[in-house]
DOTOR-215804 format. One record per atom (N, C-alpha, C): x, z, y. Coordinates in steps of 0.2 Angstrom, whole numbers, plus 2048, in hexadecimal, padded with zeros to 3 digits. Layout:
<sites>
XZY;...
</sites>
This chain:
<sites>
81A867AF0;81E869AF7;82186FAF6;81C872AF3;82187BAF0;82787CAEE;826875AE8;830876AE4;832872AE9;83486CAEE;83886BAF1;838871AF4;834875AF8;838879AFD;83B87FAFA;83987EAF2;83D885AEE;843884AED;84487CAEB;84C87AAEB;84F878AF2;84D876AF9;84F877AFD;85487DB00;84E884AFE;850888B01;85788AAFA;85788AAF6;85D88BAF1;863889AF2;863881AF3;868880AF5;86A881AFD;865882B01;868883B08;86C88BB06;86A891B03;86F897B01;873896AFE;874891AFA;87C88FAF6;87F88CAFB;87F887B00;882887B05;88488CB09;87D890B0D;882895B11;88989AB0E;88989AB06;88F89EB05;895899B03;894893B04;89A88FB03;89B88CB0A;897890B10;89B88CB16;8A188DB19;8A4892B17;8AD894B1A;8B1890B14;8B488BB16;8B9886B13;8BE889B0F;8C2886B09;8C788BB07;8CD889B0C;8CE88DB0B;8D788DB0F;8DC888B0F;8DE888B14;8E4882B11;8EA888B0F;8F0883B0B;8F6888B0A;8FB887B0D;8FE88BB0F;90588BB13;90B889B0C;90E886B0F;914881B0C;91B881B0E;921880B09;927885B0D;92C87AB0A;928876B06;92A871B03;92586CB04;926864B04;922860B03;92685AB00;923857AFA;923852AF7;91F84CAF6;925847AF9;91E841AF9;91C83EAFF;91F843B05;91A840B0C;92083BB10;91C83BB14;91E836B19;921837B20;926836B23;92A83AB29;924837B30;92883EB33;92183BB39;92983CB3D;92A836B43;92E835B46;92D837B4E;93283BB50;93383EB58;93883BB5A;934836B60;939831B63;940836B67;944835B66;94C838B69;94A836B70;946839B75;946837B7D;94983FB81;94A844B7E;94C847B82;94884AB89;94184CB89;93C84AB8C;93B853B8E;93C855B93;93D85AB95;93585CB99;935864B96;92E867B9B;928862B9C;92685EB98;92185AB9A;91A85CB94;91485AB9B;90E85CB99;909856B96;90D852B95;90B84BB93;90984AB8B;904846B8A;903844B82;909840B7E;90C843B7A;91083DB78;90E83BB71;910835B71;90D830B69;912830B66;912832B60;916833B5C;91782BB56;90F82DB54;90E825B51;909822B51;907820B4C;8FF81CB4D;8FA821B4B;8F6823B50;8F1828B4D;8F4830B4F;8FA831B4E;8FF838B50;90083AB57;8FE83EB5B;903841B62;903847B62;909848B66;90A850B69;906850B6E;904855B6B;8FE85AB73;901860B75;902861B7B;905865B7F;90186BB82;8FF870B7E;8FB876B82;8FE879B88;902879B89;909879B8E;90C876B8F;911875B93;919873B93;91D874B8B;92186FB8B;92386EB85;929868B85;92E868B80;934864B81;93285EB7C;932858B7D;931853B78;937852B76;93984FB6E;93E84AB6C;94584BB70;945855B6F;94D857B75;951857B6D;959854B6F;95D853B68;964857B6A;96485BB70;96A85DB70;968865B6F;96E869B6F;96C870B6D;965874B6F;965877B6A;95F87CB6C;95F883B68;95E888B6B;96288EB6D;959892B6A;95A897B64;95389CB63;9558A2B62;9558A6B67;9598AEB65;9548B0B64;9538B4B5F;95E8B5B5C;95A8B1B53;9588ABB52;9588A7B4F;95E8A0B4E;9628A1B53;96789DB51;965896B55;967890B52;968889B56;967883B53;96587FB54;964879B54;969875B56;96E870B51;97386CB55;971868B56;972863B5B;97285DB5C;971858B57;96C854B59;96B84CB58;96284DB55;95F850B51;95A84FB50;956853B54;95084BB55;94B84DB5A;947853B5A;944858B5F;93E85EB5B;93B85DB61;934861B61;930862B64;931869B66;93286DB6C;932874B6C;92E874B74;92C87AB73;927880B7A;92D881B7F;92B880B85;930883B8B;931889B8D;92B88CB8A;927893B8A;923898B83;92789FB86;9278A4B80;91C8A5B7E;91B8A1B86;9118A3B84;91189AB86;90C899B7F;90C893B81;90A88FB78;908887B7B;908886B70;90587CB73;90887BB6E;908873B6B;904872B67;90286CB66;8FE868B60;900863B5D;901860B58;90185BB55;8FB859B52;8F9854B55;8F1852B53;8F184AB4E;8EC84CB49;8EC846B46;8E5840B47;8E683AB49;8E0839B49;8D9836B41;8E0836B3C;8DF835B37;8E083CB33;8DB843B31;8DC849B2F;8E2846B28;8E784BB26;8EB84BB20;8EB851B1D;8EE850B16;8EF854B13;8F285AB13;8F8856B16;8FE85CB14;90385CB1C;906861B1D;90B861B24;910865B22;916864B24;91D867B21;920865B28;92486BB2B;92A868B30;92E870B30;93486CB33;939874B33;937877B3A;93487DB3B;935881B3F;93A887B43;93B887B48;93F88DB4A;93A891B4F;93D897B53;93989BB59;93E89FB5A;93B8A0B62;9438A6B62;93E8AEB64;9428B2B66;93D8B8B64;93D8BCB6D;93A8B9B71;93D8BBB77;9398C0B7A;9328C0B76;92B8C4B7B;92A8C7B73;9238C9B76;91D8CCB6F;9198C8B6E;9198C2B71;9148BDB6E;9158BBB68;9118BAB63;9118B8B5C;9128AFB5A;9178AEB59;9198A8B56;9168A6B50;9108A0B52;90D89EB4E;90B898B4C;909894B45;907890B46;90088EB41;8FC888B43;8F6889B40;8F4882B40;8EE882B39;8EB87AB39;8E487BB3A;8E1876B3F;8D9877B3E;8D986EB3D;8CF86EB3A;8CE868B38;8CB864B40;8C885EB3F;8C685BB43;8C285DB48;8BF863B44;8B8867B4A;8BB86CB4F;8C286EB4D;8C6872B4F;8C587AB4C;8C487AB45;8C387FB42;8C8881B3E;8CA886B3F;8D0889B3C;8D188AB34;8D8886B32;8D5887B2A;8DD88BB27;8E188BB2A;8E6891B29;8EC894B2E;8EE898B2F;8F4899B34;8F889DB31;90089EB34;9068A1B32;9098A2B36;90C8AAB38;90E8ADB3B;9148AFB39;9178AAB3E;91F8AAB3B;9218B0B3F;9228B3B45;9248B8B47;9228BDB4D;91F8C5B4D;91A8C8B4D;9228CDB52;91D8CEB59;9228D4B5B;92B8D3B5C;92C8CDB5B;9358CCB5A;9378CCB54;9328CFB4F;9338CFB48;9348C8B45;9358C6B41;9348BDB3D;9318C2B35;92B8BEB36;9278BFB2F;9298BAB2B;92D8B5B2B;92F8B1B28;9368AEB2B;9398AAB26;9408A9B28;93E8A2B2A;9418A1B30;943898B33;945893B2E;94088EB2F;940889B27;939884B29;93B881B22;93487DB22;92E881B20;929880B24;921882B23;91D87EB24;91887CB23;912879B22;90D87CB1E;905877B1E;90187BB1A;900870B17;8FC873B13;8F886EB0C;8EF871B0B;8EE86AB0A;8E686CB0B;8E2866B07;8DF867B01;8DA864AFB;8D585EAFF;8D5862B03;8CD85EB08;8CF85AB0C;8D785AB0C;8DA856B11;8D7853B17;8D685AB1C;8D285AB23;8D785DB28;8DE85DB25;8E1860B2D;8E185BB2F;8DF85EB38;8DE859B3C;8E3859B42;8E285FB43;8E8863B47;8ED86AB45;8F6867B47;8F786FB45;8FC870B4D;8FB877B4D;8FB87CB53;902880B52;905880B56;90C884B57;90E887B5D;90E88DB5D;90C893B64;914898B63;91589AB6D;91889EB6C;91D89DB6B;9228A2B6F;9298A4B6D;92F89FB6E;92D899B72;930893B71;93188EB6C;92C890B69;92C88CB61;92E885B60;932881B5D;93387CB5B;933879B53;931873B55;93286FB4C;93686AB4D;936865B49;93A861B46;93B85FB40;93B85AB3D;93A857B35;935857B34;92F854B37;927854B34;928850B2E;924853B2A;92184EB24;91A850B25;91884AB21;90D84BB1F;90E847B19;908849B15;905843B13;8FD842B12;8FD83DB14;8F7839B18;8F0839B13;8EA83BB16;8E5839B10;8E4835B10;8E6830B0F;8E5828B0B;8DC827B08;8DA82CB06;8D482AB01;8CE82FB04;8CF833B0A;8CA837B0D;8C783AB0D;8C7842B11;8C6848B0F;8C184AB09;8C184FB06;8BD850B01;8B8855B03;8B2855B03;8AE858B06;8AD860B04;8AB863B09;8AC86CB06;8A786EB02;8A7870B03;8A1875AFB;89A875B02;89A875B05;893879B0A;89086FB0C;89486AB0C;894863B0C;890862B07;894863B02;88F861AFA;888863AFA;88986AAFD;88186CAFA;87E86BAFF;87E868B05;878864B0A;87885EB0A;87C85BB05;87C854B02;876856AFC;87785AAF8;87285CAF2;86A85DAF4;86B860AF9;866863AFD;86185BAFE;865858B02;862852B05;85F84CAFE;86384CAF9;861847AF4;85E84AAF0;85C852AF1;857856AEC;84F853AF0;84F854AF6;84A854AF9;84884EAFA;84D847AFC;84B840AFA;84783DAF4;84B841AEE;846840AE7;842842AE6;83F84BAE9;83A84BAE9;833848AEC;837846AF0;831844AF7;82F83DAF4;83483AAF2;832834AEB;82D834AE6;82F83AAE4;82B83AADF;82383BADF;82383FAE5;81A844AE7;81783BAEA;81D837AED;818833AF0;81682EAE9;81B82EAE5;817828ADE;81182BADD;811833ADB;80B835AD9;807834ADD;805836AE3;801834AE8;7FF82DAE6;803828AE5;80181FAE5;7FB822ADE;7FE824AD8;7FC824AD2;7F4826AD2;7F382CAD6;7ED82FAD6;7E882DADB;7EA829AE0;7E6826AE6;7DF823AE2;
</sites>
């Protein structure tokens, strides 16, 4: 009973320093994914869930513009011409979701913000349990930390479940993903409570044969 609880307690410390996930990475490219489509409705100031696809919808933390195709205006970031659909905030405080209900790998879409307030223009991906696993801060103060473009983050574990877009009147347009097809890969602090459990199963196995042996 000693050594199971000896290796118990072993791997229970190997676990506690692999419970913080690695990061996912921010992405300025993607290859290989799949376009996630914004119906062109032109769907103004609404607080409504919209579906996007099987499994995909926008979540509105606020007011927000669904699938607007005509100009859109980001001072002093410039404009968005006409015809392709985007997602943008009505409002300089405020943020959207794109939620998955199958977690992916990868997310890429073009981003703009305009700079009207001090609120920091951001965006970020958490997994299923809502746990944060990267953010980017496109622009801090009126500043642009980054230039207007495609951003996204990539992720091994493929567990983005949701990504998050705040502030500033932020909009996108040109989603891509690509999809985990074959199913998040587990974290490091997963494995070793999986080790944990199948150390303790064999040995518990084992004390009981000896038990039968010696009876």
């Amino acid at each position: 009973m000693k050594r199971i609880s000896t290796l118990a307690a072993a791997l229970f410390a190997a676990s506690v320093t692999m419970t913080s996930p690695a990061s996912a990475t921010t992405i300025t490219s993607l290859s290989g994914g799949t376009a996630v489509p914004i119906s062109a409705v032109n769907r103004k100031s609404t607080t409504a869930t919209q579906t996007m696809a099987a499994g995909i919808t926008a979540d509105p933390r606020t007011s927000f513009t669904y699938g607007w195709t005509d100009n859109y205006y980001f001072e002093p970031n410039g404009q968005w011409s006409p015809g392709t659909p985007m997602i943008g905030l009505d409002l300089a405080d405020g943020s959207f979701d794109i939620n998955f209900a199958n977690p992916i790998t990868a997310f890429l879409a073009q981003v703009n913000w305009g700079g009207y307030s001090l609120k920091n223009a951001t965006m970020a991906a958490y997994n299923s349990t809502g746990l944060l696993l990267e953010s980017l801060t496109l622009e801090s103060g009126g500043v642009n930390q980054v230039a207007p473009g495609y951003h996204g983050f990539s992720r091994s574990a493929g567990d983005i479940a949701t990504v998050r877009f705040s502030n500033e009147f932020i909009a996108i347009r040109k989603i891509t993903i690509i999809s985990n097809a074959t199913g998040a890969v587990p974290e490091p602090a997963t494995w070793a409570m999986m080790i944990v459990g199948f150390g303790m199963v064999g040995a518990s196995m084992r004390r009981r044969k000896i038990s039968v042996r010696y009876a």
